[in-house]
Jmol script that loads the backbone (N, CA, C; Angstrom):
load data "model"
ATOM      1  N   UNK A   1      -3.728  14.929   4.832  1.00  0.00           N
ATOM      2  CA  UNK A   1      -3.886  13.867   3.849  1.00  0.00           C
ATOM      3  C   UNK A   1      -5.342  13.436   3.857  1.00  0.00           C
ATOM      4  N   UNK A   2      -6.118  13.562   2.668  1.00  0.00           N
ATOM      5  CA  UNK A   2      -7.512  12.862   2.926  1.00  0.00           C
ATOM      6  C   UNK A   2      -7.713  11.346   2.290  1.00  0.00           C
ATOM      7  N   UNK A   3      -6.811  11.097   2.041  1.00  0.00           N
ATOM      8  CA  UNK A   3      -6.852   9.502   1.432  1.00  0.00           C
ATOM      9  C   UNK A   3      -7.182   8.475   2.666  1.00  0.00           C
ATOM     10  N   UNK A   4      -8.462   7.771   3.178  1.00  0.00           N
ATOM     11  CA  UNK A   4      -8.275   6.971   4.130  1.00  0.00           C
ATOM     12  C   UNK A   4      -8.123   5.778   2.802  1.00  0.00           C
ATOM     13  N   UNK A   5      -7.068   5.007   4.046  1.00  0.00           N
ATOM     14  CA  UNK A   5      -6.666   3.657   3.070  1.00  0.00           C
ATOM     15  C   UNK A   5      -7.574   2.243   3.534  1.00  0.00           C
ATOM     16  N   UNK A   6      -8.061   1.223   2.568  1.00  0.00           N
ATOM     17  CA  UNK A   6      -8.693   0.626   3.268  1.00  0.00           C
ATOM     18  C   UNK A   6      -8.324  -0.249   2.644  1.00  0.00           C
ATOM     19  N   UNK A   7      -8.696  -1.906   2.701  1.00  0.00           N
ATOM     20  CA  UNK A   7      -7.974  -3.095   2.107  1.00  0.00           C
ATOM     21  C   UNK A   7      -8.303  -2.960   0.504  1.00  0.00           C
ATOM     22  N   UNK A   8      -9.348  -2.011  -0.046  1.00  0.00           N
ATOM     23  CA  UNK A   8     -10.023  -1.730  -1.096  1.00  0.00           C
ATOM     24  C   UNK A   8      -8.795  -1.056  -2.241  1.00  0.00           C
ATOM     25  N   UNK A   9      -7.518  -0.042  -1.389  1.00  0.00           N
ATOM     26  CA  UNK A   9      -7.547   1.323  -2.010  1.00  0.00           C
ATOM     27  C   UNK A   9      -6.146   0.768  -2.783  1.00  0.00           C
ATOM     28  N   UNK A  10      -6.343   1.046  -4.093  1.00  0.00           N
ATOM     29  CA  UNK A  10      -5.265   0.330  -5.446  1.00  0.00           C
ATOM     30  C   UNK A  10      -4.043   1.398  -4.827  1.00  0.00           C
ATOM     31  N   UNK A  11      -2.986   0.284  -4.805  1.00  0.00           N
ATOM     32  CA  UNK A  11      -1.488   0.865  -4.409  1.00  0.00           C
ATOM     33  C   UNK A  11      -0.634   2.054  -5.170  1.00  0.00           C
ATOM     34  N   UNK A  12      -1.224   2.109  -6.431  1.00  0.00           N
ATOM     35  CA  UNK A  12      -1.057   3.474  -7.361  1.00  0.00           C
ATOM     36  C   UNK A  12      -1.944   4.692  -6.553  1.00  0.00           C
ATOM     37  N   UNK A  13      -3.280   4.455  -6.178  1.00  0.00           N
ATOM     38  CA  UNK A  13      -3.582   5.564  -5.022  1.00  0.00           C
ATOM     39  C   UNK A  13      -2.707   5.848  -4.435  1.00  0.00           C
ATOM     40  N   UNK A  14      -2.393   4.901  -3.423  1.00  0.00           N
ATOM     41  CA  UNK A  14      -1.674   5.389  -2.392  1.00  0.00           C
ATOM     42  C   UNK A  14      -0.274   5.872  -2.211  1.00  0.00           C
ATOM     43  N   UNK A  15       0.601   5.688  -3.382  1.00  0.00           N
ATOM     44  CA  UNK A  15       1.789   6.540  -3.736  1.00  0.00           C
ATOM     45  C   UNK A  15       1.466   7.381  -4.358  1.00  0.00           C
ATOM     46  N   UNK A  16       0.681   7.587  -5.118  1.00  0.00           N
ATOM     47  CA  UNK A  16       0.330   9.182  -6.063  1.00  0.00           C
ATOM     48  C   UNK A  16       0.082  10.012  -4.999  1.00  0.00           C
ATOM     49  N   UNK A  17      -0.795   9.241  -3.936  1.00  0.00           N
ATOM     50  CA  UNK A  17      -1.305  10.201  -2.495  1.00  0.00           C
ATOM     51  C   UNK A  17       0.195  10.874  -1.781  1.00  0.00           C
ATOM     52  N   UNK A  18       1.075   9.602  -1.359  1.00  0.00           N
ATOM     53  CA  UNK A  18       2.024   9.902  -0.854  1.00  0.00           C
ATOM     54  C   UNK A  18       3.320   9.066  -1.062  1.00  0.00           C
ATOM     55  N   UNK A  19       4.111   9.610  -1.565  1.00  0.00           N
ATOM     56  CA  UNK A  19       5.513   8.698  -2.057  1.00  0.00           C
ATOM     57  C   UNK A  19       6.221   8.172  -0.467  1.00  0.00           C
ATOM     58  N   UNK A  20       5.826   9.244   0.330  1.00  0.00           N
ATOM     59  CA  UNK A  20       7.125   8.622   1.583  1.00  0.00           C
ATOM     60  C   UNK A  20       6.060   6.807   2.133  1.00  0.00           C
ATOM     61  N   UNK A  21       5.179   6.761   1.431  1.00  0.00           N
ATOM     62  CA  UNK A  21       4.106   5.100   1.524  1.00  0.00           C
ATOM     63  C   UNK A  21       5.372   4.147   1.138  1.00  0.00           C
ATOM     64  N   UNK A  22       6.563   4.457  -0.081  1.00  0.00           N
ATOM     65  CA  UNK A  22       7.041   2.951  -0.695  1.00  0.00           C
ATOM     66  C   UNK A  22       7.532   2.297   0.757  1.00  0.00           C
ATOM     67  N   UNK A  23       8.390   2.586   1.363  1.00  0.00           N
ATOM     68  CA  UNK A  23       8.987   1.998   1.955  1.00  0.00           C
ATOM     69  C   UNK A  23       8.004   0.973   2.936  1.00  0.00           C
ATOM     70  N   UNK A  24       6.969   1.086   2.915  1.00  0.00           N
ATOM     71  CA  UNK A  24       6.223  -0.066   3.676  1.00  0.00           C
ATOM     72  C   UNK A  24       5.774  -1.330   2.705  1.00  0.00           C
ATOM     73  N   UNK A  25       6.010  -0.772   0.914  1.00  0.00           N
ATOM     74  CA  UNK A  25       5.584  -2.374   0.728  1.00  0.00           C
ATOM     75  C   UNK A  25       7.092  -2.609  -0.288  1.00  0.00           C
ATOM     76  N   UNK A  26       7.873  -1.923   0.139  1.00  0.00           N
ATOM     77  CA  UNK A  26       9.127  -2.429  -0.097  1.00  0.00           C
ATOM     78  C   UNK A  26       9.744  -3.754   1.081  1.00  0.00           C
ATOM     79  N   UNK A  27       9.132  -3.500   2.319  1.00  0.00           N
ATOM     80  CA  UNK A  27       9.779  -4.147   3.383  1.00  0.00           C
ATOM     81  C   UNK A  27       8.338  -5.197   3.702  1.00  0.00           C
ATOM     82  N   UNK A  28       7.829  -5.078   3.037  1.00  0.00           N
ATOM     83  CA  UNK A  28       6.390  -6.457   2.693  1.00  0.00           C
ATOM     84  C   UNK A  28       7.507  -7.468   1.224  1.00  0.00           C
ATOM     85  N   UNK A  29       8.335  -7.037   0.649  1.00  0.00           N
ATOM     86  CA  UNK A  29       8.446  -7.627  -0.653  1.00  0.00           C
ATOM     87  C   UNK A  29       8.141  -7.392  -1.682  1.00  0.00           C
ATOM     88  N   UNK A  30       7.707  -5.995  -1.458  1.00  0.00           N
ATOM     89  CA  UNK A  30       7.277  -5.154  -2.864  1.00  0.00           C
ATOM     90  C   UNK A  30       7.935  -4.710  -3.657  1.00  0.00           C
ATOM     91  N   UNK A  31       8.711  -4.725  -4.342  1.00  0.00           N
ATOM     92  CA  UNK A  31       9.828  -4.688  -4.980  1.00  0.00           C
ATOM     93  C   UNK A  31       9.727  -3.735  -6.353  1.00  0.00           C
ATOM     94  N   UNK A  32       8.633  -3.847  -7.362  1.00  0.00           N
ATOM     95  CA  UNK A  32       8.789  -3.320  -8.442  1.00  0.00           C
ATOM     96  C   UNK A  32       7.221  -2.500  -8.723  1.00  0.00           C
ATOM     97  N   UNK A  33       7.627  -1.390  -7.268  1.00  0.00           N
ATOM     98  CA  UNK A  33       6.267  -0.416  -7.264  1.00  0.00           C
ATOM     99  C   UNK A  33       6.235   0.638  -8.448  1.00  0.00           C
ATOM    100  N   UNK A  34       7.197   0.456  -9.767  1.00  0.00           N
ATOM    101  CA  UNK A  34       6.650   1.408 -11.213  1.00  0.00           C
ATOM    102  C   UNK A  34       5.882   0.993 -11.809  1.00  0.00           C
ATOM    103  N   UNK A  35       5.737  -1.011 -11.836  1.00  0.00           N
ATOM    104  CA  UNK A  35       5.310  -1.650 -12.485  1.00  0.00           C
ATOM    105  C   UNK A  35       3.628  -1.188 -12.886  1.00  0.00           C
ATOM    106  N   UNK A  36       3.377  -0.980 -13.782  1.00  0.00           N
ATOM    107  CA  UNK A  36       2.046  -1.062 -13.969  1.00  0.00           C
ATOM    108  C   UNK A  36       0.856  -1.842 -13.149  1.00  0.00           C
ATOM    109  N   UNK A  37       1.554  -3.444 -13.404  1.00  0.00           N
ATOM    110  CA  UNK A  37       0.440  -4.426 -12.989  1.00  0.00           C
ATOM    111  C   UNK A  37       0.315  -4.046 -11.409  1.00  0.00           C
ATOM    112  N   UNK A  38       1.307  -3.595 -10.518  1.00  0.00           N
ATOM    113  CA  UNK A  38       1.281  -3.193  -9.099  1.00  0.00           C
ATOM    114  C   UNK A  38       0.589  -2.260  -8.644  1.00  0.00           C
ATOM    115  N   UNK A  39       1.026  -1.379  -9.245  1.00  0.00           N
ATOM    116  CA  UNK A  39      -0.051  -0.477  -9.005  1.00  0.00           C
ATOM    117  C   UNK A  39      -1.053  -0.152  -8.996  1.00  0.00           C
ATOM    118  N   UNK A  40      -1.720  -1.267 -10.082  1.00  0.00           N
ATOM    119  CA  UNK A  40      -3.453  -1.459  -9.938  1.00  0.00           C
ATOM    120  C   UNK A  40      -4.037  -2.212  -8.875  1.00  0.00           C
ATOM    121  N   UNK A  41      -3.394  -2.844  -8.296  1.00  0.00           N
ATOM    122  CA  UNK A  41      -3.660  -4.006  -7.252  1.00  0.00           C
ATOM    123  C   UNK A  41      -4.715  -3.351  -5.891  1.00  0.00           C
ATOM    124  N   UNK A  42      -5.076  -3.694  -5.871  1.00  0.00           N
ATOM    125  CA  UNK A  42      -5.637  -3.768  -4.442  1.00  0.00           C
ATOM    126  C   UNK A  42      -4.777  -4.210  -3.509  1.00  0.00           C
ATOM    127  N   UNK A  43      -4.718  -3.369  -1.793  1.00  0.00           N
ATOM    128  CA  UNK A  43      -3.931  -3.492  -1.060  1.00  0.00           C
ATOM    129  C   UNK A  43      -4.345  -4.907  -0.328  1.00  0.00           C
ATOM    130  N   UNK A  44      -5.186  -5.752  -0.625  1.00  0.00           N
ATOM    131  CA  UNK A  44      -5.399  -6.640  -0.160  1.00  0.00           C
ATOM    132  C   UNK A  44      -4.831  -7.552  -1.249  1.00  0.00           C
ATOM    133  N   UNK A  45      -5.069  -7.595  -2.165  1.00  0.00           N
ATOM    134  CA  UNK A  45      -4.269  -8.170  -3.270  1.00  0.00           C
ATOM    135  C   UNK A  45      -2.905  -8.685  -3.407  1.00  0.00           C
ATOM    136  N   UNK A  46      -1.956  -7.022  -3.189  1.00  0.00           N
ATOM    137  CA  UNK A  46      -0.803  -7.607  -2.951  1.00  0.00           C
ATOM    138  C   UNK A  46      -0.308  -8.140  -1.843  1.00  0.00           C
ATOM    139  N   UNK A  47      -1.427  -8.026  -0.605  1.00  0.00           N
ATOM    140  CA  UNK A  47      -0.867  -8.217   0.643  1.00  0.00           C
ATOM    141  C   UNK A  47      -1.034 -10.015   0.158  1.00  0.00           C
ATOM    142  N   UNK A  48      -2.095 -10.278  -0.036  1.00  0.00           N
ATOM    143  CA  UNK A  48      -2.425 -12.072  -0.232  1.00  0.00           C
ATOM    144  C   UNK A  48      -1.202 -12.427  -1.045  1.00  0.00           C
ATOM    145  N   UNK A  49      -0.474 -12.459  -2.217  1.00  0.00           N
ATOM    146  CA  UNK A  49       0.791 -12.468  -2.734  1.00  0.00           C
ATOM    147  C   UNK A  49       1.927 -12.687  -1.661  1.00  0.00           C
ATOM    148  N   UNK A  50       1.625 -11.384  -1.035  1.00  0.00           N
ATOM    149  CA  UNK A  50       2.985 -11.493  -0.348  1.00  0.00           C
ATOM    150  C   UNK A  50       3.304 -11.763   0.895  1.00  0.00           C
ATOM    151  N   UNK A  51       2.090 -12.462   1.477  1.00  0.00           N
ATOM    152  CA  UNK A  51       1.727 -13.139   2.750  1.00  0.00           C
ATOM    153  C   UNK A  51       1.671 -12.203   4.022  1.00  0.00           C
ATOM    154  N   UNK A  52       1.261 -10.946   3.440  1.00  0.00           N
ATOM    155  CA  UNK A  52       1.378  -9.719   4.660  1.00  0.00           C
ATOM    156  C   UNK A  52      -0.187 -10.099   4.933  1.00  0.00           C
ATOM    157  N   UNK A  53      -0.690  -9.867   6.489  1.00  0.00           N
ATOM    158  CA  UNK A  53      -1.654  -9.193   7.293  1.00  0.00           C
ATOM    159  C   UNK A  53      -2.075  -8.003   6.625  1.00  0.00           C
ATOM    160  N   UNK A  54      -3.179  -7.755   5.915  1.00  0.00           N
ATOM    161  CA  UNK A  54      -4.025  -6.875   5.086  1.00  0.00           C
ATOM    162  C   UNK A  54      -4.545  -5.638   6.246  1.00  0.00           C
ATOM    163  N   UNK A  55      -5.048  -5.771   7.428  1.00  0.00           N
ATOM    164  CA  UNK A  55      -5.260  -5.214   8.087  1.00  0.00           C
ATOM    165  C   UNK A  55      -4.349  -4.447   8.943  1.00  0.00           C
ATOM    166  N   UNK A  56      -3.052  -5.355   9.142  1.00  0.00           N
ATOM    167  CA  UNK A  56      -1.971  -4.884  10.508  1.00  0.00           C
ATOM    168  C   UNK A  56      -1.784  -3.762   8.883  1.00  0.00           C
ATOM    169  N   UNK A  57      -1.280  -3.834   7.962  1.00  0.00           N
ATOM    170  CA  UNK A  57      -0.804  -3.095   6.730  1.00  0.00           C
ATOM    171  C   UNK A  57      -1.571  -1.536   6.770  1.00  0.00           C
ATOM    172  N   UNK A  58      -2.750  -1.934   6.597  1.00  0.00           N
ATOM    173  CA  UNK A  58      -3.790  -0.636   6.657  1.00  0.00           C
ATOM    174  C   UNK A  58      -3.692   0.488   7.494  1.00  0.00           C
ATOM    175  N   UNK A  59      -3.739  -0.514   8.960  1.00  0.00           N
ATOM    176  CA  UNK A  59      -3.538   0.365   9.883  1.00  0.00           C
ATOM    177  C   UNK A  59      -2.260   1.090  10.220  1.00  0.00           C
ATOM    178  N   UNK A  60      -1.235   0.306   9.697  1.00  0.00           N
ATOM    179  CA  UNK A  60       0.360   1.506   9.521  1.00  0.00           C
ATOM    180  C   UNK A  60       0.283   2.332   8.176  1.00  0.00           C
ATOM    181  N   UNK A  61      -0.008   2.291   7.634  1.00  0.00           N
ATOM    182  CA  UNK A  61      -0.437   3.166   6.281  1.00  0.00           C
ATOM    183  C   UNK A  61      -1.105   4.505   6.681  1.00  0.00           C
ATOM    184  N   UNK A  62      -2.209   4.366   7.220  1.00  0.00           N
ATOM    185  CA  UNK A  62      -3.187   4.894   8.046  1.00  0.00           C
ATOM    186  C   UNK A  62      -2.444   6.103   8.988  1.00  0.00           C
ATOM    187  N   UNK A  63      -1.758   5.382  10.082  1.00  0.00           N
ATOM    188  CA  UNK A  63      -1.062   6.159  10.422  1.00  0.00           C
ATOM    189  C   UNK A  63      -0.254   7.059  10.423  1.00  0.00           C
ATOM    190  N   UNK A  64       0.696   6.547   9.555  1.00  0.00           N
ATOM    191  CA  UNK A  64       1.689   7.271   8.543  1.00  0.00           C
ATOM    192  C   UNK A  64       1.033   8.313   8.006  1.00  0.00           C
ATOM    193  N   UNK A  65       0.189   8.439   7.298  1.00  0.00           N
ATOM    194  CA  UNK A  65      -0.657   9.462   6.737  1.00  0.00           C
ATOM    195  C   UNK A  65      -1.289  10.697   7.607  1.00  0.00           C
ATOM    196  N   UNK A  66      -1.162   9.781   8.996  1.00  0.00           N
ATOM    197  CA  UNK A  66      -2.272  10.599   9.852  1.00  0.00           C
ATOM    198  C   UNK A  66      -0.995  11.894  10.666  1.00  0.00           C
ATOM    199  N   UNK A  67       0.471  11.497  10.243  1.00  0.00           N
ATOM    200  CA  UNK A  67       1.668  12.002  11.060  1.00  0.00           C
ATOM    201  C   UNK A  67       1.867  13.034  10.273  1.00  0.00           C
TER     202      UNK A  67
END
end "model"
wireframe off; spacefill off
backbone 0.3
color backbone group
Protein backbone atom coordinates (compact mmCIF):
# COMPACT_ATOMS: atom_id res chain seq x y z
CA UNK A 1 0.00 0.00 0.00
CA UNK A 2 1.71 3.41 -0.71
CA UNK A 3 -0.91 5.69 0.66
CA UNK A 4 0.72 7.10 3.99
CA UNK A 5 -2.31 8.56 5.83
CA UNK A 6 -1.88 11.71 7.62
CA UNK A 7 -4.48 14.05 9.49
CA UNK A 8 -4.33 15.87 5.88
CA UNK A 9 -5.49 12.70 3.67
CA UNK A 10 -9.51 13.24 2.40
CA UNK A 11 -11.43 9.99 3.55
CA UNK A 12 -12.46 9.29 -0.22
CA UNK A 13 -8.50 8.68 -0.52
CA UNK A 14 -8.42 6.44 1.85
CA UNK A 15 -11.26 3.99 0.83
CA UNK A 16 -10.56 4.26 -2.90
CA UNK A 17 -6.92 3.22 -1.43
CA UNK A 18 -8.49 0.53 0.61
CA UNK A 19 -12.16 -0.52 1.31
CA UNK A 20 -11.25 -3.04 4.25
CA UNK A 21 -10.44 1.18 5.98
CA UNK A 22 -14.66 1.51 6.49
CA UNK A 23 -14.89 -0.27 9.40
CA UNK A 24 -12.68 2.13 11.45
CA UNK A 25 -14.80 5.22 10.82
CA UNK A 26 -17.85 3.26 11.01
CA UNK A 27 -16.96 2.46 14.76
CA UNK A 28 -15.79 6.43 15.15
CA UNK A 29 -19.65 7.20 14.02
CA UNK A 30 -19.15 7.33 10.54
CA UNK A 31 -22.04 6.23 9.26
CA UNK A 32 -22.78 7.49 5.68
CA UNK A 33 -19.17 6.85 4.01
CA UNK A 34 -21.04 7.09 0.07
CA UNK A 35 -21.97 10.42 0.99
CA UNK A 36 -20.25 12.82 -1.13
CA UNK A 37 -19.79 15.58 1.52
CA UNK A 38 -17.68 12.64 3.59
CA UNK A 39 -15.64 11.78 1.53
CA UNK A 40 -14.09 15.03 0.84
CA UNK A 41 -13.35 15.65 4.42
CA UNK A 42 -10.21 15.64 5.83
CA UNK A 43 -9.38 12.94 8.36
CA UNK A 44 -8.99 15.51 10.84
CA UNK A 45 -12.18 17.01 9.93
CA UNK A 46 -14.29 14.24 10.48
CA UNK A 47 -12.40 13.18 13.41
CA UNK A 48 -13.24 16.98 15.10
CA UNK A 49 -17.16 16.14 14.27
CA UNK A 50 -16.99 13.10 15.74
CA UNK A 51 -14.91 13.68 18.78
CA UNK A 52 -12.26 10.97 17.72
CA UNK A 53 -8.35 11.55 18.59
CA UNK A 54 -7.04 12.58 14.97
CA UNK A 55 -3.78 11.11 15.69
CA UNK A 56 -4.63 7.73 17.84
CA UNK A 57 -6.98 7.40 14.21
CA UNK A 58 -3.93 7.86 11.87
CA UNK A 59 -1.87 5.73 13.51
CA UNK A 60 -4.46 2.60 13.28
CA UNK A 61 -5.14 3.42 9.71
CA UNK A 62 -1.47 3.42 9.20
CA UNK A 63 -1.15 0.25 10.45
CA UNK A 64 -3.81 -1.49 8.94
CA UNK A 65 -2.33 -0.57 5.69
CA UNK A 66 1.07 -1.50 6.78
CA UNK A 67 -0.55 -5.48 7.48
Amino acid sequence: MNLAITKNTLIGEILDADMTTAPYFTEMGMHCLGCPSSTMESLEEACMVHGVPVNELVDKLNQHLAE
